[in-house]
Structures are given as structure tokens and as C-alpha cells.
C-alpha positions as CSV (number, residue, x, y, z in Angstrom):
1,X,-2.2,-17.8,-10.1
2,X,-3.0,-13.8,-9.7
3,X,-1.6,-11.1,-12.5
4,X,0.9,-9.7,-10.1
5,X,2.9,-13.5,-9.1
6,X,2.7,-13.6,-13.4
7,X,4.6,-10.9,-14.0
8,X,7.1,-10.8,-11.5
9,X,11.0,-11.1,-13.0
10,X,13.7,-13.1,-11.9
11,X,14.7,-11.7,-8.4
12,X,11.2,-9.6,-8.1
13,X,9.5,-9.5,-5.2
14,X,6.1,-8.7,-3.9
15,X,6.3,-6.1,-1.4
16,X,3.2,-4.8,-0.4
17,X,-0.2,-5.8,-1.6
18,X,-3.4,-3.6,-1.1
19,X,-7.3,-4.6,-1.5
20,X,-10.1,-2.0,-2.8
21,X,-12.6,-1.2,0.6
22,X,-15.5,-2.9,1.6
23,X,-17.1,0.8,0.7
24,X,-17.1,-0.6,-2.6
25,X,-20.1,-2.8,-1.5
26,X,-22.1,-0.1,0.8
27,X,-24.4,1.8,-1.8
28,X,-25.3,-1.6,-3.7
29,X,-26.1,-3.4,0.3
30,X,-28.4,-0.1,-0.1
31,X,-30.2,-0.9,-2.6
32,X,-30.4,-4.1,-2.5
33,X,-32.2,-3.7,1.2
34,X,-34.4,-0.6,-0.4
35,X,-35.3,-3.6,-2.7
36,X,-36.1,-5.9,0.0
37,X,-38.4,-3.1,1.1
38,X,-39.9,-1.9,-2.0
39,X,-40.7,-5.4,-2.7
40,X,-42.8,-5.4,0.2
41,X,-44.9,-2.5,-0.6
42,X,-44.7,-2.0,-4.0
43,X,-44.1,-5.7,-5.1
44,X,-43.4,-5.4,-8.8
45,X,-41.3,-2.0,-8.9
46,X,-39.8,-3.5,-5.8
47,X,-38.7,-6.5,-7.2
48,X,-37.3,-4.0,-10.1
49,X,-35.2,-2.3,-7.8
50,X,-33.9,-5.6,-5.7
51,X,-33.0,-6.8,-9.0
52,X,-31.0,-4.2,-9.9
53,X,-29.5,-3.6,-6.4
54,X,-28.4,-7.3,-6.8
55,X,-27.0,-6.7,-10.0
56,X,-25.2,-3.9,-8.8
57,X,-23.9,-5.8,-5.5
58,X,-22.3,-8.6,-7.8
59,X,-20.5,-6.0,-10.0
60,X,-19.0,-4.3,-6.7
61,X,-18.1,-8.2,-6.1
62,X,-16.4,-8.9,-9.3
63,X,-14.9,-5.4,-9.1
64,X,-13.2,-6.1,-5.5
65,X,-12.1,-9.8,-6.6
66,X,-10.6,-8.8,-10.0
67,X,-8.6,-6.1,-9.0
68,X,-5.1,-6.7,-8.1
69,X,-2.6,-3.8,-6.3
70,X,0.8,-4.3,-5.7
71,X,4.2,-3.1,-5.0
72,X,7.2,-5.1,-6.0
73,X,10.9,-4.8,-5.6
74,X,10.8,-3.1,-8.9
75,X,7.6,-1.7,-9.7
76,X,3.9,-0.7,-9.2
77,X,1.5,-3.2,-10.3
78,X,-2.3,-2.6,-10.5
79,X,-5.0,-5.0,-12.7
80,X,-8.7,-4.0,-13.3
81,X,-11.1,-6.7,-14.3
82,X,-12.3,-10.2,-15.3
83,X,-12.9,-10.5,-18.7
84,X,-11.6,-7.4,-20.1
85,X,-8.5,-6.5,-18.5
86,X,-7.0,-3.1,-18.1
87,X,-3.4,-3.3,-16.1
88,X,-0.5,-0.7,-15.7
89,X,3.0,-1.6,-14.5
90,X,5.3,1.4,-13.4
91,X,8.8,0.6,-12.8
92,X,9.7,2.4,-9.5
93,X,12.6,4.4,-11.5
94,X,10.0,5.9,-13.3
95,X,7.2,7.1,-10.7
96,X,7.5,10.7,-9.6
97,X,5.0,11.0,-7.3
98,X,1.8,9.3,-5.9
99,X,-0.9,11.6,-4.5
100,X,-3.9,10.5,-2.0
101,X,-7.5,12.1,-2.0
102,X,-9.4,10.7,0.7
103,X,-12.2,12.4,2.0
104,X,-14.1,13.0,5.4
105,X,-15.4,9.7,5.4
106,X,-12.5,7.8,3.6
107,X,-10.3,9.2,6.4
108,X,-12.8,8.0,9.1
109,X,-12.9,4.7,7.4
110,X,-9.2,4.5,5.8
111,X,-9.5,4.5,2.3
112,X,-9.2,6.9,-0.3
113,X,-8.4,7.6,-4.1
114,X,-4.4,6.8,-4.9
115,X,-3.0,8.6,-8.0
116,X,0.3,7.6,-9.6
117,X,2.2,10.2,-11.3
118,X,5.2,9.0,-13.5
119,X,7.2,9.7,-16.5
120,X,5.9,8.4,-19.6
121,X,2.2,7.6,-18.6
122,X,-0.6,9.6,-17.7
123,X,-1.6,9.9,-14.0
124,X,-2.9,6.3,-13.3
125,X,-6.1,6.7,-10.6
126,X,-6.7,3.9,-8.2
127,X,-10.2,4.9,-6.4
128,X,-11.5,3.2,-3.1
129,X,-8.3,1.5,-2.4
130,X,-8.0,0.6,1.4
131,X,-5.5,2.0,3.3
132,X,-4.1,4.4,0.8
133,X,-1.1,6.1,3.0
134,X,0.8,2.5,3.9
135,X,0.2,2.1,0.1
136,X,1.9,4.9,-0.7
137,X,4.6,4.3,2.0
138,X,5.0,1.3,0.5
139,X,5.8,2.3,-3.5
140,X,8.2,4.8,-1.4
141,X,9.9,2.2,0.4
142,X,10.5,0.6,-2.5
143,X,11.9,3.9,-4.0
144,X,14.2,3.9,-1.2
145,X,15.4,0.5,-1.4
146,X,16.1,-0.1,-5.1
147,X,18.0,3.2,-5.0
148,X,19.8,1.8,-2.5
149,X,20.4,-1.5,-4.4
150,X,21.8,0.5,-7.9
């Protein structure tokens, strides 16, 4: 069972779930084959470097399977790690706005940085998320709808 189907209420819904990019895994895929390389011609500062870029390539792994984003019929959901575990849960009464930083490249390759601005928290980043703007289309959606509801 995920975070986000454990803390739905009676009556909640998931609405909308988002993924962190595949750019979380492109500068470790670097060094990992600068590794590869490296262990070639330098072999044991290469195999230094390989090492590391393997280490790194698991973390972005762990990273981009421990993370959980979501939108529910009530509120924004979002869980950061494995072991340790940060999470914030935003009731959608309560979000003022959400603002969306990509740049060049996150808009060439759709993802970007989300920020959740609400009352009684502090502004709640979300970096390489994929697909940042139906995200945030999403959470206001949801706006929409449970003002519609009450």
C-alpha cells in the first residue's frame, strides 16, 4: 500500500497522481558512463568514479520510487523518502496558490519545480516533478470542485 491510499478519508479520492522525471536519473547515467570510461584508462580512479556514479544512480532510484504526489478530493499530498520520511498534506481549503519554475530545458522536456503556497505552512517545494502545469491544473480542479461541493 502507498502513503497516499493510507491516508485517504472516508469519501476521499485520488484525483491526480504525478511522478518525479526521468531527469532525476540523467547526471548519475553520466557519471556512471564517465566511470565506465575512466575505468578504462585510468583503471583505479576510474573504478572510483563508476562507483560513485552507481551510488549516485541508485539514490536518484530510491529518490523517484519513494516519492509519492498526489491530489485528492480534499487535499495535496506529497511523501519524500524510504526510511526517513518527510510528508506534507495541504487541505485544498487552505492552498493559496501553487507556482511553477521550469526552465529552458524543463520546458523542452516537461518538468519543472512546483511550489505550494498555503496558509499555515511554509512554501512546500516539489523539484523535478513531471508535468508540472496538469499538476497544478489538477490541485485547481480540485479547488474548483470542493467549492462546488460546500
Amino acid at each position: 500500500m502507498s502513503y497516499v491510499t493510507d491516508s485517504l478519508g472516508p469519501g476521499e479520492t485520488v484525483v491526480h497522481q504525478a511522478t518525479i522525471h526521468w531527469i532525476a536519473y540523467a547526471w548519475p547515467i553520466v557519471a556512471v558512463l564517465v566511470g565506465l570510461v575512466a575505468t578504462v584508462l585510468l583503471p583505479p580512479y576510474g573504478a572510483v568514479v563508476l562507483a560513485a556514479g552507481l551510488v549516485w544512480l541508485l539514490g536518484a532510484w530510491i529518490l523517484t520510487r519513494a516519492t509519492e504526489l498526489a491530489v485528492t478530493s480534499r487535499k495535496v499530498v506529497a511523501k519524500w523518502g524510504l526510511i526517513a520520511r518527510s510528508t506534507i498534506e495541504q487541505r485544498l481549503e487552505k492552498v493559496d496558490s501553487i507556482s511553477v519554475d521550469q526552465t529552458f530545458w524543463g520546458r523542452l522536456l516537461n518538468f519543472g519545480h512546483v511550489t505550494i503556497h498555503g496558509t499555515g505552512i511554509n512554501a512546500t517545494p516539489i523539484k523535478r516533478i513531471a508535468d508540472p502545469l496538469t499538476f497544478r491544473r489538477k490541485v485547481g480542479e480540485a479547488i474548483e470542485a470542493r467549492r462546488d461541493v460546500g
